[in-house]
C-alpha positions in Angstrom: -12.4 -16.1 2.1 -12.4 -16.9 -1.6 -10.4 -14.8 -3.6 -12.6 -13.2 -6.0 -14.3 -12.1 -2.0 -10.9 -10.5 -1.2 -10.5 -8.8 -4.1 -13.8 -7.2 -3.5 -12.9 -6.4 -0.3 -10.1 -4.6 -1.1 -12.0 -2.9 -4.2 -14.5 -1.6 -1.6 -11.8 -0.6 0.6 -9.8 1.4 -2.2 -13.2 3.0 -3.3 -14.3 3.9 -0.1 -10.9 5.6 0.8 -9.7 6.8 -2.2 -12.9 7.2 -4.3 -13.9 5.3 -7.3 -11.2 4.6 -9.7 -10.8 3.7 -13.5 -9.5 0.3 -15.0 -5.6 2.3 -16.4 -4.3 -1.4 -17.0 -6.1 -4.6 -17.3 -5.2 -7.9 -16.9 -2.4 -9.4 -18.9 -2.5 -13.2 -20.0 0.5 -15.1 -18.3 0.6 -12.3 -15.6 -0.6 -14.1 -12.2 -0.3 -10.5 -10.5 -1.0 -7.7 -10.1 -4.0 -8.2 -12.6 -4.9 -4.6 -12.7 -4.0 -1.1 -12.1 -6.8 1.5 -11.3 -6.8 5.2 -11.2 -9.1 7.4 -8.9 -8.7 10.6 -10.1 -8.3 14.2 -7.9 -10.9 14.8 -5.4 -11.7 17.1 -2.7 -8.8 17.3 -0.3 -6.8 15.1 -2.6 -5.2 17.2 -5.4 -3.4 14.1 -7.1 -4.2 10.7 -9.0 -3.6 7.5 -7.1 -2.9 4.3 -9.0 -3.2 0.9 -7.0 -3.1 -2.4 -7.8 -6.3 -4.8 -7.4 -5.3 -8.5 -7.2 -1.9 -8.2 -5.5 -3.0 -9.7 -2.2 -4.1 -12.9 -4.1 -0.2 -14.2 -3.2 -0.1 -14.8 0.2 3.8 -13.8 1.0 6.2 -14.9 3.7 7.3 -12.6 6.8 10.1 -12.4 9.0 8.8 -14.9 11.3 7.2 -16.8 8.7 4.0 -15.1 8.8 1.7 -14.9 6.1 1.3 -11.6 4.6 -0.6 -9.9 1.8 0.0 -6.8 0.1 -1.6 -4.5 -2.5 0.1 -0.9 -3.6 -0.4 2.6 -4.5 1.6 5.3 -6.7 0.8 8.9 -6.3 1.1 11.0 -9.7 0.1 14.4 -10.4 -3.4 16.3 -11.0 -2.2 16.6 -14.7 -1.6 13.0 -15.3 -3.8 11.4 -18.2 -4.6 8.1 -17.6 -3.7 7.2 -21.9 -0.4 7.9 -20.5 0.1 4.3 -19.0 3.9 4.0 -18.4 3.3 4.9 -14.4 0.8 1.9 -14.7 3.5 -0.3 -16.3 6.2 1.0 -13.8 3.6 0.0 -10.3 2.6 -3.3 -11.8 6.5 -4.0 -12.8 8.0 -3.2 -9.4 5.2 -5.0 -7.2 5.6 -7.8 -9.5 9.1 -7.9 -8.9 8.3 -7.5 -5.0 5.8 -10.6 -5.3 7.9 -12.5 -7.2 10.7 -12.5 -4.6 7.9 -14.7 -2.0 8.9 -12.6 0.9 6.9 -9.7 2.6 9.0 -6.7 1.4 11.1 -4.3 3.4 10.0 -1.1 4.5 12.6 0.9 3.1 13.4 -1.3 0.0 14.5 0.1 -3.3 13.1 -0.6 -6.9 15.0 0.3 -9.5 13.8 1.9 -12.9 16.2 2.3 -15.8 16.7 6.3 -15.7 20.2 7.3 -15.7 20.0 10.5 -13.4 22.9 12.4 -11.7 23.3 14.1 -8.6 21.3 17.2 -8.2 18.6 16.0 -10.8 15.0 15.7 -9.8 14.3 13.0 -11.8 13.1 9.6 -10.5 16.2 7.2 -9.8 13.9 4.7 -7.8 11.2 3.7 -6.0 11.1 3.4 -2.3 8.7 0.8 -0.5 6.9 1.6 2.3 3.5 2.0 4.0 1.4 4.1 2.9 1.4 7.3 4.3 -1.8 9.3 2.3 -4.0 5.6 4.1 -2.8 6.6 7.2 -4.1 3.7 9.3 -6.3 2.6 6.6 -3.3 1.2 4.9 -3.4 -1.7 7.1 -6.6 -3.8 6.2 -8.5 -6.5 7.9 -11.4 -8.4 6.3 -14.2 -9.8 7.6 -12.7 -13.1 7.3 -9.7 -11.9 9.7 -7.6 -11.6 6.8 -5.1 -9.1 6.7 -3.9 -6.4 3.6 -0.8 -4.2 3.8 -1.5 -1.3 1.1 2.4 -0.1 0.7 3.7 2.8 -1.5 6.2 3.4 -4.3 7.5 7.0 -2.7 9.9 8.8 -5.7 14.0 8.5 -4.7 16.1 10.5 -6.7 19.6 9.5 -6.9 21.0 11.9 -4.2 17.9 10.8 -2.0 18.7 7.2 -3.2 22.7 7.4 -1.9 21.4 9.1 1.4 19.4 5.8 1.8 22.4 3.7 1.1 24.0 5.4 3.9 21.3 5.0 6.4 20.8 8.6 6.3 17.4 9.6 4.4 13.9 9.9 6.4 11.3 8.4 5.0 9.0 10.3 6.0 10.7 13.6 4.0 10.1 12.1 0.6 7.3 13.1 -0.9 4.4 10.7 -1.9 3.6 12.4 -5.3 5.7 10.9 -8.0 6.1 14.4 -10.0 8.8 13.9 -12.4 7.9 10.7 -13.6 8.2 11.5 -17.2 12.1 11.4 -17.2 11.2 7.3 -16.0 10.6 6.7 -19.7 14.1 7.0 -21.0 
């Protein structure tokens, strides 16, 4: 499969699941991925935005028994986002960069840091957890008609006394919640 086919793929996949989305951040010269960030918007029985990267699964990254694996990945933001406000778009295609530039399939459970200074108790965004993503269900795992295979992964919203109960070994995943609400505070 070529990669301007897989990238297709995976923009059918995306509008097929999550509905059609809007170009939020194009492509950057010098930038070899993520080339863009999309938006689909609130719909019916989704009462949020969801960003996701197009182009990510272009690098083909190494697993723990030196499979090959490809990724793309989603950030959930509010109904009341506006897209004009890109700094959610800079934050996805900053940490997946950083994920891809590592060459290694990334941890479920790993931790991307932003540069908020939050204490305990706020509910603020600390970090950004990596995981599957749990909105796609079983359509986060995706397999082309060239037997290819996409992992769509999610940055979930840690804040710092969710991010220390992770250190521990003592935070669920599956309690934090998908929507990336405070996201504002991120800027600082």
């Amino acid at each position: 499969m070529t990669p301007s086919d897989l990238r297709a793929a995976m923009a059918a996949h995306f509008d097929r699941h999550l509905g059609r989305g809007q170009l939020v951040l194009g492509d950057m010269r010098g930038m070899l991925v993520p080339r863009h960030v999309y938006g689909a918007p609130p719909c019916e029985g989704r009462p949020h935005w969801v960003l996701h990267t197009l182009g990510a699964c272009l690098l083909v990254l190494a697993g723990r028994r030196g499979e090959e694996r490809r990724f793309e990945f989603v950030m959930s933001l509010p109904a009341d986002w506006i897209p004009s406000e890109r700094w959610p778009a800079y934050m996805l295609r900053r940490a997946s960069s950083a994920i891809l530039a590592v060459g290694s399939a990334p941890d479920e459970g790993g931790v991307v840091f932003n540069s908020a200074e939050v204490d305990h108790g706020s509910p603020h965004v600390f970090a950004l957890l990596v995981a599957p993503s749990r909105q796609l269900g079983e359509r986060a795992h995706v397999r082309t008609r060239s037997r290819s295979s996409v992992e769509v992964y999610a940055m979930y919203p840690l804040t710092f006394d969710q991010w220390q109960l992770h250190q521990g070994g003592h935070l669920d995943i599956a309690t934090v919640p998908e929507i990336i609400e405070h996201w504002r505070e991120m800027l600082r």
